[in-house]
C-alpha positions as CSV (number, residue, x, y, z in Angstrom):
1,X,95.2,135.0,109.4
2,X,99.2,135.5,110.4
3,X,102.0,134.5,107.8
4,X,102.5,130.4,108.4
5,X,105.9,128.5,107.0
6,X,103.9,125.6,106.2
7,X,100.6,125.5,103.7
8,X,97.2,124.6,104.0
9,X,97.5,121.2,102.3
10,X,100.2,120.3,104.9
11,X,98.2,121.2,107.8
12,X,95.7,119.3,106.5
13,X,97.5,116.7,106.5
14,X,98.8,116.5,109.8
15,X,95.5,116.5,110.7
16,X,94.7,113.4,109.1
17,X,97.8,111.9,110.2
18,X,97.1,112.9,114.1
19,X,93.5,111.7,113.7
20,X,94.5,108.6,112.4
21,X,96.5,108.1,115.6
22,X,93.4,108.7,117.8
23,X,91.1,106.3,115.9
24,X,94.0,103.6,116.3
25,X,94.1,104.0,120.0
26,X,90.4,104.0,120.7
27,X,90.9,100.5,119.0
28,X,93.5,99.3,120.5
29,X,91.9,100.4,124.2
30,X,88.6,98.6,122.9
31,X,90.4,95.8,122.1
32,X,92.7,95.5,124.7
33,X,90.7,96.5,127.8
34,X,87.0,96.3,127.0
35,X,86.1,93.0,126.7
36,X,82.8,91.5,127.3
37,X,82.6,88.4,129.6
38,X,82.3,85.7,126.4
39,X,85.7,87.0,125.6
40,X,87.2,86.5,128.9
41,X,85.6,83.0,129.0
42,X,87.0,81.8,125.8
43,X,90.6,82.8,126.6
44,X,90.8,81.2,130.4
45,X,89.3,78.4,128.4
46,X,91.8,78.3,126.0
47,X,94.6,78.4,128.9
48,X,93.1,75.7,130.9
49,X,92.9,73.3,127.8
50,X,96.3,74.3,127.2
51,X,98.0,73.1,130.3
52,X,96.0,70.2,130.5
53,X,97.0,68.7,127.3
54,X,100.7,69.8,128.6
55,X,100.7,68.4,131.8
56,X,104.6,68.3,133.1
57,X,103.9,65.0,134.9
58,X,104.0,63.3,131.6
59,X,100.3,62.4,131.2
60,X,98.1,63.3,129.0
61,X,94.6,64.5,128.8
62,X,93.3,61.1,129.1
63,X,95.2,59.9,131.7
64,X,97.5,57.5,129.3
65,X,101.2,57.7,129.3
């Protein structure tokens, strides 16, 4: 091979360390953007309970005052 500044070990290592950046993605995009339809239920459920039980008009959930 041609003469290199850096060493093997370091190369190596930035390996790793670019690697490690890939896997973290592919989580993150997993996460973020594939989510199955359970998922997608559970948080518009969250949000509707959420502004029902904070209703601006000053009532609650249960219609008292």
């Amino acid at each position: 091979m041609g003469a290199c500044a850096g060493t093997e070990t370091a190369a190596l290592w930035g390996v790793l360390l670019i690697s490690s950046y890939l896997v973290l993605f592919v989580k993150f995009y997993r996460d973020t953007y594939i989510t199955s339809k359970r998922g997608r239920a559970g948080i518009k459920a969250k949000k509707s309970h959420y502004r029902s039980a904070h209703d601006p008009s000053g009532t609650l959930s249960d219609g008292s005052k």
